[in-house]
C-alpha positions in Angstrom: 85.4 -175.6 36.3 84.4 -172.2 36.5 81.2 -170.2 37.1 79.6 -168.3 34.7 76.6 -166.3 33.3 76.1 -164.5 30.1 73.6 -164.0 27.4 71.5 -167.0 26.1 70.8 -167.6 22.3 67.9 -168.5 20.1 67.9 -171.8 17.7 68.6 -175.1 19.1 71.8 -176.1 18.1 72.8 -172.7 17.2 72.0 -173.3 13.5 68.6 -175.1 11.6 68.3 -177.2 8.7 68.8 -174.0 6.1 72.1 -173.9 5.0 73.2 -170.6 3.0 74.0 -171.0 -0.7 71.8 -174.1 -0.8 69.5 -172.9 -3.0 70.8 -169.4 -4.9 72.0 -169.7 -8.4 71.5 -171.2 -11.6 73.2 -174.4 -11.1 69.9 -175.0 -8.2 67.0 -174.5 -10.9 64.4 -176.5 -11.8 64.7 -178.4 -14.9 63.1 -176.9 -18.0 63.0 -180.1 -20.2 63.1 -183.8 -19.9 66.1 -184.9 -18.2 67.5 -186.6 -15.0 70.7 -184.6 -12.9 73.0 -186.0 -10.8 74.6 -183.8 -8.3 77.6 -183.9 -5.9 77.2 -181.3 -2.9 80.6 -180.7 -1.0 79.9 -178.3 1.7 82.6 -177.4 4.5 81.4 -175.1 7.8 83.6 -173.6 10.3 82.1 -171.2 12.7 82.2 -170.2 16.8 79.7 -167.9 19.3 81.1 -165.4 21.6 81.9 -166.6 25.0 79.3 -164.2 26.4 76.6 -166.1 24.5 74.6 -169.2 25.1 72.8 -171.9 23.0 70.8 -174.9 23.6 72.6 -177.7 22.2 70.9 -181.2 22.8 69.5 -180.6 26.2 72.9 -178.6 27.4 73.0 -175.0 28.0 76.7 -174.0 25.8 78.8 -171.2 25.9 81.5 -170.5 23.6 80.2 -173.2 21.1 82.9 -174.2 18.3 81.5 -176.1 15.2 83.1 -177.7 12.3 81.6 -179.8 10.0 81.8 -181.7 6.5 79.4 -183.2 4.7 79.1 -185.2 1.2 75.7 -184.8 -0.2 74.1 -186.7 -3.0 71.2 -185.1 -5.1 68.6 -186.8 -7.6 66.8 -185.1 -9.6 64.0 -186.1 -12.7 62.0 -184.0 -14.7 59.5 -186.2 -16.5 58.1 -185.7 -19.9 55.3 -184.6 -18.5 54.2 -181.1 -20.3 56.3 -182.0 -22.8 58.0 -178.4 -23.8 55.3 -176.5 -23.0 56.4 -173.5 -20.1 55.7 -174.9 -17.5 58.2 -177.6 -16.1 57.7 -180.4 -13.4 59.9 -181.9 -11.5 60.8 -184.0 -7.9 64.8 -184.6 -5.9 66.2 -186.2 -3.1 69.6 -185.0 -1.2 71.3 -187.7 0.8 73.8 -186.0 2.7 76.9 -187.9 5.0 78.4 -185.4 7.7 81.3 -185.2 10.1 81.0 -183.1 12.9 83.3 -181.5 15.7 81.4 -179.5 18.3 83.0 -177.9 21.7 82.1 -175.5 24.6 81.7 -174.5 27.5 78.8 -176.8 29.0 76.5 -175.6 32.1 76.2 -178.5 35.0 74.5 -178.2 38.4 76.7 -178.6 41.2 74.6 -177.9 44.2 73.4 -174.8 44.3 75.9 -173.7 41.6 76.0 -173.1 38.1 79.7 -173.8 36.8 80.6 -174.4 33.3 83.0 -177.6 32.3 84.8 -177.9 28.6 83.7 -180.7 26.7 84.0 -181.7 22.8 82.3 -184.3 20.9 82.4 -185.5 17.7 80.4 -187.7 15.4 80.0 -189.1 11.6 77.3 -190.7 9.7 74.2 -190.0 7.8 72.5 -186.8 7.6 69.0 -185.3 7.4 68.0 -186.5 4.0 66.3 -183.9 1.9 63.0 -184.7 -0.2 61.9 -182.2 -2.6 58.5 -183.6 -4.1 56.8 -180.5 -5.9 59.4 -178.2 -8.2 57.8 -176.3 -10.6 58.8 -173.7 -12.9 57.4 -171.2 -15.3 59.7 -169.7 -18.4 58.3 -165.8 -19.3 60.7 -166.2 -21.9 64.3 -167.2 -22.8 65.9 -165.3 -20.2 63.3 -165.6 -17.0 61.6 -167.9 -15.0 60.2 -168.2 -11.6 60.1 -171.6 -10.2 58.1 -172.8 -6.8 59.4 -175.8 -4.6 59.0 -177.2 -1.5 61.9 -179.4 0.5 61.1 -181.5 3.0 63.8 -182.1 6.2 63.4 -185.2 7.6 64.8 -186.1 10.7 67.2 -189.5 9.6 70.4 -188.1 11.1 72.3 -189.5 14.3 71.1 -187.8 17.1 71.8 -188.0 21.1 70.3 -186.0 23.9 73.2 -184.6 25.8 76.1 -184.9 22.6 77.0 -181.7 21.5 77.9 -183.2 18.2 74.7 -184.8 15.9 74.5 -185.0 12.6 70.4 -184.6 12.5 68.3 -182.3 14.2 66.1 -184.6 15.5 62.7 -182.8 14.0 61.1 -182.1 10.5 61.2 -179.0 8.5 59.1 -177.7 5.5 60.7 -175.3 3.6 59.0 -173.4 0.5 60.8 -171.6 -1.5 59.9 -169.4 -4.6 62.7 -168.5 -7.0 63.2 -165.3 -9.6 66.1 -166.3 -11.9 67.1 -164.1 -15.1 69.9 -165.6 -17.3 70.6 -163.5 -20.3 71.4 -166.0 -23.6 73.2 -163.0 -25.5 74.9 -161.0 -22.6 75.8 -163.6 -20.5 74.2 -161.9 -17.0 72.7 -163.7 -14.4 70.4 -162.4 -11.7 69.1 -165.0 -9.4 67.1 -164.3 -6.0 65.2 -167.2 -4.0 62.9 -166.7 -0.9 62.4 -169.5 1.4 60.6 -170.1 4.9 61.7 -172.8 7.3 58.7 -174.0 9.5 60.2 -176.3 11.9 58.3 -179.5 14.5 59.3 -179.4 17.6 62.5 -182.0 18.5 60.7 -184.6 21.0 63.5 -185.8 22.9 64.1 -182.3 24.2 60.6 -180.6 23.1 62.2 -178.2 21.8 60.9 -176.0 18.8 62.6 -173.3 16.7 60.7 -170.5 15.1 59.9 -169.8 11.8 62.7 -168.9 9.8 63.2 -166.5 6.7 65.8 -166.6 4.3 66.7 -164.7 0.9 69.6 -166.3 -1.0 71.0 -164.8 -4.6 73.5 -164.3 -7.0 74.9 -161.9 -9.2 77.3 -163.3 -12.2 78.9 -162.9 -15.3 78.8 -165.6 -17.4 81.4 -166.1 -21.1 82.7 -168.5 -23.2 85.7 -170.5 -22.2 87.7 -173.2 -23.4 85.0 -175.0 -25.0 82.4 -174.0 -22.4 80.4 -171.4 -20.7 82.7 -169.9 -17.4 80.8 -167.7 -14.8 82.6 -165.2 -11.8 80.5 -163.1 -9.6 78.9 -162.7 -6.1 76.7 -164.2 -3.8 74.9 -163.6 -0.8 72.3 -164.4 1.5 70.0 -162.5 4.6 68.3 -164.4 6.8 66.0 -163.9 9.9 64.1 -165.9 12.9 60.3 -164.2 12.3 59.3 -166.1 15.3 60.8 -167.4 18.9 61.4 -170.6 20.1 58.8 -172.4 22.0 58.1 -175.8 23.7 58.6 -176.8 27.2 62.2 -177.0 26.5 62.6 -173.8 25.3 63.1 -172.4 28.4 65.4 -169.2 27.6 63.0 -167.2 26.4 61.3 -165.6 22.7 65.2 -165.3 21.3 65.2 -164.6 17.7 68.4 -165.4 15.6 69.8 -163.8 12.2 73.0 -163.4 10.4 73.5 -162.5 6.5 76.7 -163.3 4.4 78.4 -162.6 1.2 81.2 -164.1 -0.8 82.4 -164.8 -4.5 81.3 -167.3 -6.3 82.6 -169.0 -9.8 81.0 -172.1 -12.1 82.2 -173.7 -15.4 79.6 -175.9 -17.6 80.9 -178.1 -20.0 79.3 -180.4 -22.8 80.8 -184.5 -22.6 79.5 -185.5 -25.5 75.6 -185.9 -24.8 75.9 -185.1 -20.7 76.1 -181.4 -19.6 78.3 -181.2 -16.4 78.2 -178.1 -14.9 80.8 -177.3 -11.6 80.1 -174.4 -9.0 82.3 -173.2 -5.9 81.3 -170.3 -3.9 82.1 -169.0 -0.6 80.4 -167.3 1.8 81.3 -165.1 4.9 78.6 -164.1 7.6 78.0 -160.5 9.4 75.8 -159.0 11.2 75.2 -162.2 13.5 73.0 -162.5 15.9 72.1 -165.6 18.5 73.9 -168.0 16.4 77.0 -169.6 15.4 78.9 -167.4 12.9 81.5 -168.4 10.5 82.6 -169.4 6.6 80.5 -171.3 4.7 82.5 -173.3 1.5 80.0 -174.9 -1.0 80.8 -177.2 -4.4 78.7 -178.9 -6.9 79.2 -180.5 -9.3 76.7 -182.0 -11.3 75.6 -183.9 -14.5 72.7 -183.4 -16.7 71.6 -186.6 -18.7 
């Protein structure tokens, strides 16, 4: 054990429910005709906070947070007949996600009238914060650009334990609008895709703990061309992200911390016809700077998915 002091950061856990390159390219748009999409969501995390830094993690006070995590996410996704082909496009998903997490730090314990720090690590598997995305709507100006509207819906289904550094829920609700601005050029084969999102998040009432309001832009920049048979994409992506607001509750008892980070990596996608399905694949990576009050790290995402 050894005593210690340092700078405390903002977001319980050290992270929310927004994950960057969630939401940010082609592959996450809404649905302009009838069809139902079934997507596999791969996502590997691997990031640390400065030993000088604290975060609230479950009720502890943690320095020098490690986190690693996996998670296996399912997503389902229907767009009715409804509208037929007009412009306008409706449509509803769900993400089931299964995570395994590793977490360790340097925990803060009472000892008398000391403050001392002790080393612990936990870890934990099993079902994640499942996703609901009721209301997706899009809008086609023409061939090449939309804008599309949804709202996601975190809810709180995870395994979570006051005093575990490791969870694999958050233990609250978040609602997370986003609108999206996506151009996708039919004869040069250029993408442009930017989503804005807010996460407004309840307070966690084992710890009454609530993060602020968070926002987020997420986009990509690609050039898409015919390979083997099918349509191959390479270019970049990147996200910026920012706590608007500070953390609040009884439990929040460090203070109006405000978290942000942004990131950028490369990103590349293949879609493919089989027969009548498309399937479409997309692996990207993404590496944060310019953190603040959070964990920072890499951030490896891949879907793959099939439209019916």
């Amino acid at each position: 054990m050894a005593a210690r002091s340092g700078v405390v950061g903002a977001e319980e856990g050290g992270s929310g429910h927004y994950l960057p390159g969630a939401i940010s390219s082609f592959v996450d748009s809404v649905p302009l005709s009838e069809t139902f999409i079934a997507r596999l969501n791969v996502v590997h995390y691997d990031g640390d906070l400065s030993k000088t830094l604290s975060v609230p993690i479950a009720g502890n006070t943690v320095a020098g947070a490690r986190a690693k995590s996996d998670a296996i996410g399912l997503t389902f996704a229907w767009r009715p007949s409804w509208g037929g082909e007009s412009a306008w496009s409706y449509a509803m998903s769900a993400t089931i996600p299964f995570v395994w997490m590793d977490v360790s730090g340097d925990v803060e314990i009472n000892v008398g009238p000391k403050t001392v720090s002790v080393q612990r690590s936990d870890s934990v598997s099993g079902l994640g914060d499942i996703v609901l995305m009721p209301l997706m709507l899009n809008y086609n100006f023409d061939p090449d650009f939309n804008v599309n509207f949804r709202v996601a819906v975190y809810a709180p289904t995870g395994s979570y334990q006051v005093g575990r550094l490791a969870n694999t829920g958050k233990n609250f609700w978040t609602i997370e609008p986003t609108l999206g601005l996506m151009y996708f050029g039919k004869q040069n084969g250029i993408e442009a895709s930017l989503f804005l999102g807010t996460d407004f998040n309840q307070e966690n009432p084992d710890t009454h703990y609530q993060s602020g309001t968070q926002v987020h832009l997420d986009g990509t920049l690609a050039q898409h061309f015919p390979l083997w048979g099918g349509l191959a994409g390479a270019g970049v992506t990147g996200f910026w992200y920012q706590q608007v607001t500070g953390d609040s509750g009884a439990g929040a008892t460090f203070g109006d911390f405000r978290a942000q980070t942004n990131g950028v990596g490369p990103a590349i996608s293949y879609a493919h016809k089989a027969g009548s399905v498309d399937v479409i694949g997309e692996l990207k990576w993404l590496h944060e700077l310019g953190v603040e009050k959070r964990l920072s790290g890499d951030t490896v995402f891949l879907k793959v998915m099939a439209k019916f």
